[in-house]
CHARMM-style PDB file with segment names, atoms N, HN, CA, C and O in Angstrom:
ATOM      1  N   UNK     1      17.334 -20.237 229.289  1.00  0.00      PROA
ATOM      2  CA  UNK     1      18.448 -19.912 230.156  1.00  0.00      PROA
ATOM      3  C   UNK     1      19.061 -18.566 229.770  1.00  0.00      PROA
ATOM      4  O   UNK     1      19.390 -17.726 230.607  1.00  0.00      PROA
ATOM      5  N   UNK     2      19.187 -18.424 228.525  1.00  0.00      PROA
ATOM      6  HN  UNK     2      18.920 -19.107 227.845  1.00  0.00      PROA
ATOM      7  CA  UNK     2      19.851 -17.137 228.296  1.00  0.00      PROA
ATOM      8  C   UNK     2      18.910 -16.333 228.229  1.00  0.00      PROA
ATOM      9  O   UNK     2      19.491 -15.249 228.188  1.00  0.00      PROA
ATOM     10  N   UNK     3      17.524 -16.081 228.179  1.00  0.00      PROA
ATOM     11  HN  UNK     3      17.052 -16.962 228.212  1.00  0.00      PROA
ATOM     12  CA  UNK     3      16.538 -14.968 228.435  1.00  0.00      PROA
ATOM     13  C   UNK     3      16.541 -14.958 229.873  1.00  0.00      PROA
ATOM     14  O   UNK     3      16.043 -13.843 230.025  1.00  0.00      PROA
ATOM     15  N   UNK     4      16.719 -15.344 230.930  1.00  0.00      PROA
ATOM     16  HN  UNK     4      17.123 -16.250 230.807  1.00  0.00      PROA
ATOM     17  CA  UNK     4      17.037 -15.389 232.461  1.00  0.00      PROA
ATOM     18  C   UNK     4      18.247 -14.319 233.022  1.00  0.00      PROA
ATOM     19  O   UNK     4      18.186 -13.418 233.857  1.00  0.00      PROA
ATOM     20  N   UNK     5      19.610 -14.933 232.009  1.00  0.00      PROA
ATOM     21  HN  UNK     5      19.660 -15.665 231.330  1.00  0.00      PROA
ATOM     22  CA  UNK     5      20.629 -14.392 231.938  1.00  0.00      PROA
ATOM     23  C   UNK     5      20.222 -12.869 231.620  1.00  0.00      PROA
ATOM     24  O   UNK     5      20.634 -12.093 232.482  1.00  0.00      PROA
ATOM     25  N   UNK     6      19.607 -12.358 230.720  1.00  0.00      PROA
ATOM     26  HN  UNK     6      19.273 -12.988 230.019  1.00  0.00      PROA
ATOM     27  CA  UNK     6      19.707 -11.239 229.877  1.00  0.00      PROA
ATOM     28  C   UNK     6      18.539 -10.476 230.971  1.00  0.00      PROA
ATOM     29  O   UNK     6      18.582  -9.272 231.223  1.00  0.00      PROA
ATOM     30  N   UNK     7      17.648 -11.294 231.473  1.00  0.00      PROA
ATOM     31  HN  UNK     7      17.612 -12.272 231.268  1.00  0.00      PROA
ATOM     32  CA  UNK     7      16.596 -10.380 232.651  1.00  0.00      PROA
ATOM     33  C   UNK     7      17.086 -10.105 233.636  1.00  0.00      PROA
ATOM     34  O   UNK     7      16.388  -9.327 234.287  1.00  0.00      PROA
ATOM     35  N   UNK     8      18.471 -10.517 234.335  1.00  0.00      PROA
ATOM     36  HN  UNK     8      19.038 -11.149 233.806  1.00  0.00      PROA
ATOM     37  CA  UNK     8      19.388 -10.132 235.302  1.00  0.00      PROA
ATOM     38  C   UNK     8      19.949  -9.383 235.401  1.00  0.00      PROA
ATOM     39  O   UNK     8      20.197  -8.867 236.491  1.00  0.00      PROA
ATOM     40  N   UNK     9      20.548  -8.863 233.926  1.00  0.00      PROA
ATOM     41  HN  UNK     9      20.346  -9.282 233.040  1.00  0.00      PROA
ATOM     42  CA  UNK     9      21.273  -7.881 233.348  1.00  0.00      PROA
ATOM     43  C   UNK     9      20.858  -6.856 233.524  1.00  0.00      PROA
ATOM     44  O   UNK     9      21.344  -5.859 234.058  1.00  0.00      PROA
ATOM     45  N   UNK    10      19.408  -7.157 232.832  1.00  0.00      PROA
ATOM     46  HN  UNK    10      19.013  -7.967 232.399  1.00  0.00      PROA
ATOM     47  CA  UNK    10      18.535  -5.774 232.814  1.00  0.00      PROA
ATOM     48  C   UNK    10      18.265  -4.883 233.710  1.00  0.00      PROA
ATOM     49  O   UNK    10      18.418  -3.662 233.721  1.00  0.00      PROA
ATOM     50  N   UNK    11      17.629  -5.997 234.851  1.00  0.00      PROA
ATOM     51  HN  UNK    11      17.504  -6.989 234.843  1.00  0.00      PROA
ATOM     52  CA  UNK    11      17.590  -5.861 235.953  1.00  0.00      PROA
ATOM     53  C   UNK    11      18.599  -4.848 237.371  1.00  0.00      PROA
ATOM     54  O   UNK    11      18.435  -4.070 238.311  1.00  0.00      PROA
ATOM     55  N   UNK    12      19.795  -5.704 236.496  1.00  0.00      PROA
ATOM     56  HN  UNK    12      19.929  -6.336 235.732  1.00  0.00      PROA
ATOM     57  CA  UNK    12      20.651  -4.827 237.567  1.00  0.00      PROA
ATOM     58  C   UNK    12      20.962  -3.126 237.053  1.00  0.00      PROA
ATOM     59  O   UNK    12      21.003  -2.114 237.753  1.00  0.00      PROA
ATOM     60  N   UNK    13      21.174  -3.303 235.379  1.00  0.00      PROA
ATOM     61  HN  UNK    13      21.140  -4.125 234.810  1.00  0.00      PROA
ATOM     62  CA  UNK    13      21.402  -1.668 234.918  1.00  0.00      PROA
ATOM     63  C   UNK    13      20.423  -1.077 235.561  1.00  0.00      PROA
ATOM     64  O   UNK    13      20.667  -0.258 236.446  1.00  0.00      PROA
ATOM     65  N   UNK    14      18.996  -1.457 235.156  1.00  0.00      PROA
ATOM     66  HN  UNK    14      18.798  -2.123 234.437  1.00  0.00      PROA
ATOM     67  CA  UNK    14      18.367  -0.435 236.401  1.00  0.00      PROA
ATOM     68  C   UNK    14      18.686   0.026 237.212  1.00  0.00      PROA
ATOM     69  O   UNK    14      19.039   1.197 237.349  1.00  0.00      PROA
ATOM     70  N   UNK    15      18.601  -1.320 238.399  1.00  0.00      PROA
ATOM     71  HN  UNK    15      18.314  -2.271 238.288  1.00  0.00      PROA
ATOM     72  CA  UNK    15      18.959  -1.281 239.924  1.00  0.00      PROA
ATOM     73  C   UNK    15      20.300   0.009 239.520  1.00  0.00      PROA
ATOM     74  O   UNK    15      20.047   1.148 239.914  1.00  0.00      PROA
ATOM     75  N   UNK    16      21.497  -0.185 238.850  1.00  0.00      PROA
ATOM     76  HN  UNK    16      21.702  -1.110 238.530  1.00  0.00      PROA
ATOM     77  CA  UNK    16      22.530   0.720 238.764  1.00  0.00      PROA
ATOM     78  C   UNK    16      21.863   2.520 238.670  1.00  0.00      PROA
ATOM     79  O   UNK    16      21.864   3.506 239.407  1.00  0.00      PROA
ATOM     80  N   UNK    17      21.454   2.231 237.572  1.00  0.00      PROA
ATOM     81  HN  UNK    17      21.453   1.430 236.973  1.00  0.00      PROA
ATOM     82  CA  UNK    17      21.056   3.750 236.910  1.00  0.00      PROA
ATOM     83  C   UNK    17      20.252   4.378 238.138  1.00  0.00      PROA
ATOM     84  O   UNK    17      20.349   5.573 238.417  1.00  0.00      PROA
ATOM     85  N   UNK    18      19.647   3.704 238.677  1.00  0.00      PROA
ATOM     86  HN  UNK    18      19.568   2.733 238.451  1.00  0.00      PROA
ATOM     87  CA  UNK    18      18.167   4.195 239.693  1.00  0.00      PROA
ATOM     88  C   UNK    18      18.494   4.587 240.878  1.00  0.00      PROA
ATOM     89  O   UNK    18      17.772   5.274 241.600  1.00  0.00      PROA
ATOM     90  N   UNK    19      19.920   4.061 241.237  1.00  0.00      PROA
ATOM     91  HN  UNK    19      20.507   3.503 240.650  1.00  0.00      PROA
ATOM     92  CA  UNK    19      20.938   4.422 242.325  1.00  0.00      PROA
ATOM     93  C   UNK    19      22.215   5.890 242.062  1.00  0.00      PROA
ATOM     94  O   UNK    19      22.729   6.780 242.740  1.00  0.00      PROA
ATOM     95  N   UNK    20      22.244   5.367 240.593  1.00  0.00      PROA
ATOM     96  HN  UNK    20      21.826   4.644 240.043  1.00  0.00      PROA
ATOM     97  CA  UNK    20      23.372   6.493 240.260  1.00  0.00      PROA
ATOM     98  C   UNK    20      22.595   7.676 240.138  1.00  0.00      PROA
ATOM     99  O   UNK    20      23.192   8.718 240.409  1.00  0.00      PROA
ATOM    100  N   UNK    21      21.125   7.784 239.713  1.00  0.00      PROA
ATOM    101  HN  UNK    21      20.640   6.938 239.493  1.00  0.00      PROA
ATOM    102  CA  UNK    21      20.624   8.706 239.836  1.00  0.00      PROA
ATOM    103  C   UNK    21      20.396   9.169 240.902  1.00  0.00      PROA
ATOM    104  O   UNK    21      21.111  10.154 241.086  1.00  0.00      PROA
ATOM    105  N   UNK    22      19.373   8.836 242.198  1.00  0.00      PROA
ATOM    106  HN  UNK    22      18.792   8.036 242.048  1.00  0.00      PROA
ATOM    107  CA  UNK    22      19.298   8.829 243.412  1.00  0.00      PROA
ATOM    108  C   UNK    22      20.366   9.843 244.212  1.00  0.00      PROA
ATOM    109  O   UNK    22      20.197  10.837 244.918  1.00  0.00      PROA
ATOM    110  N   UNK    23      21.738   8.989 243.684  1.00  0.00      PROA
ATOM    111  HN  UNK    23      21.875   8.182 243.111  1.00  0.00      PROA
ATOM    112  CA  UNK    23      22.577  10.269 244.424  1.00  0.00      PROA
ATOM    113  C   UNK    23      22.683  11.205 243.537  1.00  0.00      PROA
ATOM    114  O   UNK    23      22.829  12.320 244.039  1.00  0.00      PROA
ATOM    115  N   UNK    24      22.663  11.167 242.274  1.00  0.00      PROA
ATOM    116  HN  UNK    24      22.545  10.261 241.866  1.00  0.00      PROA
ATOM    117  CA  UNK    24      22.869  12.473 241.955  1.00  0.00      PROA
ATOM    118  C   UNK    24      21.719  13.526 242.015  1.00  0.00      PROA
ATOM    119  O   UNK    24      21.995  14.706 241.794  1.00  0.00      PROA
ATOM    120  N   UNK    25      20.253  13.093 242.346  1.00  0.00      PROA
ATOM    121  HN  UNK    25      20.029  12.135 242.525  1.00  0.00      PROA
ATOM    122  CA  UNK    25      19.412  14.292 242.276  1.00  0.00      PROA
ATOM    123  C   UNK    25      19.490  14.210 243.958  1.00  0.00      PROA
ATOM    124  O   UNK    25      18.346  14.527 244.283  1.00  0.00      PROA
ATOM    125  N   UNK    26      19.963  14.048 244.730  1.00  0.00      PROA
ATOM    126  HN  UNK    26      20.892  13.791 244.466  1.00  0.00      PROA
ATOM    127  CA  UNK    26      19.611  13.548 246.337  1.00  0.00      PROA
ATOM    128  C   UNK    26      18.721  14.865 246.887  1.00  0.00      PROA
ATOM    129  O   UNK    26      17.794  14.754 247.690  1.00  0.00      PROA
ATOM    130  N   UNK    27      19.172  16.110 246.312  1.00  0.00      PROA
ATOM    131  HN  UNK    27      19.925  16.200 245.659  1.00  0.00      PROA
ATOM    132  CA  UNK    27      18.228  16.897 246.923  1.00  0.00      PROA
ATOM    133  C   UNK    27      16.826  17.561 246.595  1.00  0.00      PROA
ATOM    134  O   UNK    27      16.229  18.401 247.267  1.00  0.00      PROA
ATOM    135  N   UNK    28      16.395  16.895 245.223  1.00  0.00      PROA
ATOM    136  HN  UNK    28      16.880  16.213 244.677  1.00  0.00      PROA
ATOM    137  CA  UNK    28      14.975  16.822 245.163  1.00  0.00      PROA
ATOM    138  C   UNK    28      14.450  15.856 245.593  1.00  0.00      PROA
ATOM    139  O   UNK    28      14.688  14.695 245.261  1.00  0.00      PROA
ATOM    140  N   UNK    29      13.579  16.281 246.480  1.00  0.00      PROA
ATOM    141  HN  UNK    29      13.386  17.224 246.750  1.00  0.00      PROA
ATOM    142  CA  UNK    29      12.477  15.236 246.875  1.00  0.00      PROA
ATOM    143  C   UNK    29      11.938  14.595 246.392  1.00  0.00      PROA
ATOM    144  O   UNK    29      11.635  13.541 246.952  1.00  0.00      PROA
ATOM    145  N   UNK    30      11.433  14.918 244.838  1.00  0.00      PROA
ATOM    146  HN  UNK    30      11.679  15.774 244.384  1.00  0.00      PROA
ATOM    147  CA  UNK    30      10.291  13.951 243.906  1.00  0.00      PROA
ATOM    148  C   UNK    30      11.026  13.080 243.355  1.00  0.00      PROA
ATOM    149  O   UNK    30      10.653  11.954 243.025  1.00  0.00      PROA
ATOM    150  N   UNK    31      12.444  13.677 243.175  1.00  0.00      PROA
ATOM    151  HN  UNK    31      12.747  14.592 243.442  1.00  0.00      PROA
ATOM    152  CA  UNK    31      13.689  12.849 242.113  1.00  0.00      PROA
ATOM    153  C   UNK    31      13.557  11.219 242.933  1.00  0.00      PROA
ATOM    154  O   UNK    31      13.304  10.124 242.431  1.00  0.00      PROA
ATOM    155  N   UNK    32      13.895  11.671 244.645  1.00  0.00      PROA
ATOM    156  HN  UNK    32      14.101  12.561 245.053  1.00  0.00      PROA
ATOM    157  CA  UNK    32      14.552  10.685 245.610  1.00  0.00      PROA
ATOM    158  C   UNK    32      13.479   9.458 245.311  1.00  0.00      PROA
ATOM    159  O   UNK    32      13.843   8.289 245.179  1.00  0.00      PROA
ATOM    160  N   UNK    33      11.707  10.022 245.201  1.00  0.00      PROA
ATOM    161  HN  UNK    33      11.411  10.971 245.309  1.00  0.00      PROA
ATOM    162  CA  UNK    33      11.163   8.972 245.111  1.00  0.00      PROA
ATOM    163  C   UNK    33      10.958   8.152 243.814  1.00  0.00      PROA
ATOM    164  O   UNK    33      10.793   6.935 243.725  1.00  0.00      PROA
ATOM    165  N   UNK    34      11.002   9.037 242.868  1.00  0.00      PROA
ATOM    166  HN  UNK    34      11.136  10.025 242.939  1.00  0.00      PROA
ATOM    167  CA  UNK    34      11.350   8.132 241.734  1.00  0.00      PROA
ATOM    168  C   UNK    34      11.798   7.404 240.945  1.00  0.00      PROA
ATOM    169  O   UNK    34      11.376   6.678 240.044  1.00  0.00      PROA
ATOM    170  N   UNK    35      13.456   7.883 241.723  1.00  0.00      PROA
ATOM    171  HN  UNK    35      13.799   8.472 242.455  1.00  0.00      PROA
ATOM    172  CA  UNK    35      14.927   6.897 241.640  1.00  0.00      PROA
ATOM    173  C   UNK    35      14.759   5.913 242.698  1.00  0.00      PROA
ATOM    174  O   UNK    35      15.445   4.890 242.691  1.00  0.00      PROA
ATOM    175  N   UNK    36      13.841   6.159 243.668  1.00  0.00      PROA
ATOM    176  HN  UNK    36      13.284   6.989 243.673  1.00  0.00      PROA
ATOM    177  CA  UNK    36      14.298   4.830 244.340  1.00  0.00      PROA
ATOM    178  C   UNK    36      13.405   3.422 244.380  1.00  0.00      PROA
ATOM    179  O   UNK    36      13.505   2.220 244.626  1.00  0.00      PROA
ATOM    180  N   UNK    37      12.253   4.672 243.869  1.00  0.00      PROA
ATOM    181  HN  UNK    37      12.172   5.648 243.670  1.00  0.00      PROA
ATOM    182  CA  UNK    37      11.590   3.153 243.045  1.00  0.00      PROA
ATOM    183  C   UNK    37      11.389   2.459 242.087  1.00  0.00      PROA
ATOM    184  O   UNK    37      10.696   1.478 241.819  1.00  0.00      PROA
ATOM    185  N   UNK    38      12.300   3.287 241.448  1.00  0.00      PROA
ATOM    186  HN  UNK    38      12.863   4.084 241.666  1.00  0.00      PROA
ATOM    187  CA  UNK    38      13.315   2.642 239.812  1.00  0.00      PROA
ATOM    188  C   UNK    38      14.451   1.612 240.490  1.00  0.00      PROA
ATOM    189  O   UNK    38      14.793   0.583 239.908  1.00  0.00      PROA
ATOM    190  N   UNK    39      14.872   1.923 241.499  1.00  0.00      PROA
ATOM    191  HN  UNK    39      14.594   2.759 241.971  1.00  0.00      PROA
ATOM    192  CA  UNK    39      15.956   0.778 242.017  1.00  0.00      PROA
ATOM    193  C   UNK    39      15.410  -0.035 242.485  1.00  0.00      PROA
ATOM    194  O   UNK    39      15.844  -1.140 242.162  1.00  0.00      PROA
ATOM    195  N   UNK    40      14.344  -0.043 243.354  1.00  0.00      PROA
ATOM    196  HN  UNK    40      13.991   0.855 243.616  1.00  0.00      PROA
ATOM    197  CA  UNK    40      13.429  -1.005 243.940  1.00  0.00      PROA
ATOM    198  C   UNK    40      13.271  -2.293 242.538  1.00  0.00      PROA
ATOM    199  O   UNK    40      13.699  -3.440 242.409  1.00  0.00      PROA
ATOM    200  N   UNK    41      12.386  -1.321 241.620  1.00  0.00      PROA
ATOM    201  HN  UNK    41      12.039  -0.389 241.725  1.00  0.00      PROA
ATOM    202  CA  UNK    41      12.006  -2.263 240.672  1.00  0.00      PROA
ATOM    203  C   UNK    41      13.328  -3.077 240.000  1.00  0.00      PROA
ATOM    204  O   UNK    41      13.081  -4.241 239.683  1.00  0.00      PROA
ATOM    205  N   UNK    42      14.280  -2.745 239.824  1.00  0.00      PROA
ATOM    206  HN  UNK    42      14.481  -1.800 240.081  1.00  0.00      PROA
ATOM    207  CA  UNK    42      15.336  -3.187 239.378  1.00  0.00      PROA
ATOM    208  C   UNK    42      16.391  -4.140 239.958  1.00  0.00      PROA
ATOM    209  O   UNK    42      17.440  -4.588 239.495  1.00  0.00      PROA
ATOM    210  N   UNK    43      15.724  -4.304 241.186  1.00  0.00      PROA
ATOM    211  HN  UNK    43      14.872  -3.940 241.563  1.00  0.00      PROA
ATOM    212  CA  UNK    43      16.282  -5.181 242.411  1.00  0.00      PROA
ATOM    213  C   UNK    43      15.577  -6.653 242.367  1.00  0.00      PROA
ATOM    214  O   UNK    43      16.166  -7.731 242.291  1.00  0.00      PROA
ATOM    215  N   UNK    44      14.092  -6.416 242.438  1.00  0.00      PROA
ATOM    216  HN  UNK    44      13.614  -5.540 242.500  1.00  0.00      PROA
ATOM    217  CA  UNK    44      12.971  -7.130 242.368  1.00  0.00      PROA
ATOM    218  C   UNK    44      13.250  -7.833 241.397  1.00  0.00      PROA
ATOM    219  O   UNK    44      13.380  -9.004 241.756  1.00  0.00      PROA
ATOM    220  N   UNK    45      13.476  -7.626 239.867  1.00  0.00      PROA
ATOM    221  HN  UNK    45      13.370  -6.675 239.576  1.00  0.00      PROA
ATOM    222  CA  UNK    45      13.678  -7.883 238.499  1.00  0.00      PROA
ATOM    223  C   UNK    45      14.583  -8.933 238.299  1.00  0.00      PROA
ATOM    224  O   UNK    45      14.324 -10.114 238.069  1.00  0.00      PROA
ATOM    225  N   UNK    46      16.066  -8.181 238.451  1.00  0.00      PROA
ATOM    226  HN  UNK    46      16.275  -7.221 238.638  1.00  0.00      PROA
ATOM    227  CA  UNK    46      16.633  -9.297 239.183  1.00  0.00      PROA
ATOM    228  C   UNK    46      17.120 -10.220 240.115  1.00  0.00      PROA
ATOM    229  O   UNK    46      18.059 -10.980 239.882  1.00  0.00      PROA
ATOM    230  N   UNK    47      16.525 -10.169 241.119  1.00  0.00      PROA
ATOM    231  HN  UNK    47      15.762  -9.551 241.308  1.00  0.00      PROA
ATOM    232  CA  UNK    47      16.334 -11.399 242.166  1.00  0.00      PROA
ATOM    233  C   UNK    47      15.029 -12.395 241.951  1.00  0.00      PROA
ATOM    234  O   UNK    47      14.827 -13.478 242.499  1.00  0.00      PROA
ATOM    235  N   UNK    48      14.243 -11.732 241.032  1.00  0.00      PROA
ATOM    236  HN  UNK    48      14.407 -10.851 240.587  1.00  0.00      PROA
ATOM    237  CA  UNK    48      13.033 -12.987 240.853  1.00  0.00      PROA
ATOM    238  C   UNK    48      13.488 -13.416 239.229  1.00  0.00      PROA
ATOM    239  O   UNK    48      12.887 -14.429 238.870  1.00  0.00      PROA
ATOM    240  N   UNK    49      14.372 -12.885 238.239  1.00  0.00      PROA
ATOM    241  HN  UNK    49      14.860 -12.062 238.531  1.00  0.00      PROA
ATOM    242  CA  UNK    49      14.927 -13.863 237.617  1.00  0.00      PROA
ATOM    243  C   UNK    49      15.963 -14.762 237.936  1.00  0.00      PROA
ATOM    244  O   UNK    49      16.268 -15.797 237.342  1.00  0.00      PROA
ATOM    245  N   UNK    50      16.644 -14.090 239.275  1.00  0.00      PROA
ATOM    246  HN  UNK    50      16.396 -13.250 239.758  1.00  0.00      PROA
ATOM    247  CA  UNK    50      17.691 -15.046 239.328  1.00  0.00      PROA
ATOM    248  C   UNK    50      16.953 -16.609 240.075  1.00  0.00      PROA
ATOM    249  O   UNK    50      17.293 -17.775 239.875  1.00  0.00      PROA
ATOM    250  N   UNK    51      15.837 -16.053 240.979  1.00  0.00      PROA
ATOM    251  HN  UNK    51      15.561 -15.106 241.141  1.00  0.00      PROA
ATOM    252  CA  UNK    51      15.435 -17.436 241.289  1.00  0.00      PROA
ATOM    253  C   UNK    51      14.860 -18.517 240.430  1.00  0.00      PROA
ATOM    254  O   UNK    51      14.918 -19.723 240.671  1.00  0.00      PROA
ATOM    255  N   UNK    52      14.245 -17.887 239.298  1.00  0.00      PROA
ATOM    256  HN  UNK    52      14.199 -16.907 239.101  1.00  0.00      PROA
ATOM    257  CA  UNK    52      13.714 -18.475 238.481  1.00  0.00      PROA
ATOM    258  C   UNK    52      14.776 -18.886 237.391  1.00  0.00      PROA
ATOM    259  O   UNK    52      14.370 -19.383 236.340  1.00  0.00      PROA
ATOM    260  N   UNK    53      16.042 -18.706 237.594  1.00  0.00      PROA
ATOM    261  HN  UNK    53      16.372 -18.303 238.447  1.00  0.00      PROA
ATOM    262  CA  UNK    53      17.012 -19.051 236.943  1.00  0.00      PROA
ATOM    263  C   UNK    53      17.422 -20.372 237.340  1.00  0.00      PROA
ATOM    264  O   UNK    53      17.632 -21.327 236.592  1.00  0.00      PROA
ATOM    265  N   UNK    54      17.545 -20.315 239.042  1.00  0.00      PROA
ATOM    266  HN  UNK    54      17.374 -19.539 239.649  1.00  0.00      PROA
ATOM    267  CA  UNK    54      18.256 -21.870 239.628  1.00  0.00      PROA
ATOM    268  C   UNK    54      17.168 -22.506 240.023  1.00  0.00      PROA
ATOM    269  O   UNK    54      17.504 -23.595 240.487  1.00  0.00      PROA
ATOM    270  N   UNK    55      16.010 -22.346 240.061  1.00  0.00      PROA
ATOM    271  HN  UNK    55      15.738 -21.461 239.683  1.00  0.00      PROA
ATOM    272  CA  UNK    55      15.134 -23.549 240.308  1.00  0.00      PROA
ATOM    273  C   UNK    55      14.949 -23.984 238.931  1.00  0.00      PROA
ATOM    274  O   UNK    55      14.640 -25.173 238.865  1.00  0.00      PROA
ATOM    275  N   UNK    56      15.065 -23.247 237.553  1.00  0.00      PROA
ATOM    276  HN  UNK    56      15.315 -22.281 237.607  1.00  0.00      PROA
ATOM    277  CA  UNK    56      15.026 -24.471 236.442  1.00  0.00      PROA
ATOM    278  C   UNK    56      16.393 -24.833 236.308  1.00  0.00      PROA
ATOM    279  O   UNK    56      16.446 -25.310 235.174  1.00  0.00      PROA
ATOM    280  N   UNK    57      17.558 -24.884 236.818  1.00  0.00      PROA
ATOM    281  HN  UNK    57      17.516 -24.497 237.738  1.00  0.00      PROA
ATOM    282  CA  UNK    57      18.512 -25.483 236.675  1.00  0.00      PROA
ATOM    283  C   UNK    57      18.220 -27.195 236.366  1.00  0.00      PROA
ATOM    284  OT1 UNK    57      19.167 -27.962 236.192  1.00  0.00      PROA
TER     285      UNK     57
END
């Protein structure tokens, strides 16, 4: 349960950082795709721990 907890976490600083970056490079092009599929992944991360959080409830 608490390694679930802590992959959510993780999960979201990504999702955060990958967004806070995003806008801040917004006008390189290579930046846009690499921040946003750092947020992608960080979205993914945690929404498939969180499911795997409440189905072992």
């Amino acid at each position: 349960m608490v390694i679930g907890i802590i992959e959510i976490i993780i999960g979201l600083l990504v999702l955060g950082a990958g967004i806070y970056y995003l806008v801040k490079e917004k006008d390189d092009k290579e930046s846009k795709k690499i921040y946003g599929i750092t947020s992608g992944v960080g979205a993914v991360v945690s929404v498939v721990a969180a499911v795997i959080l409440i189905t072992h409830l």
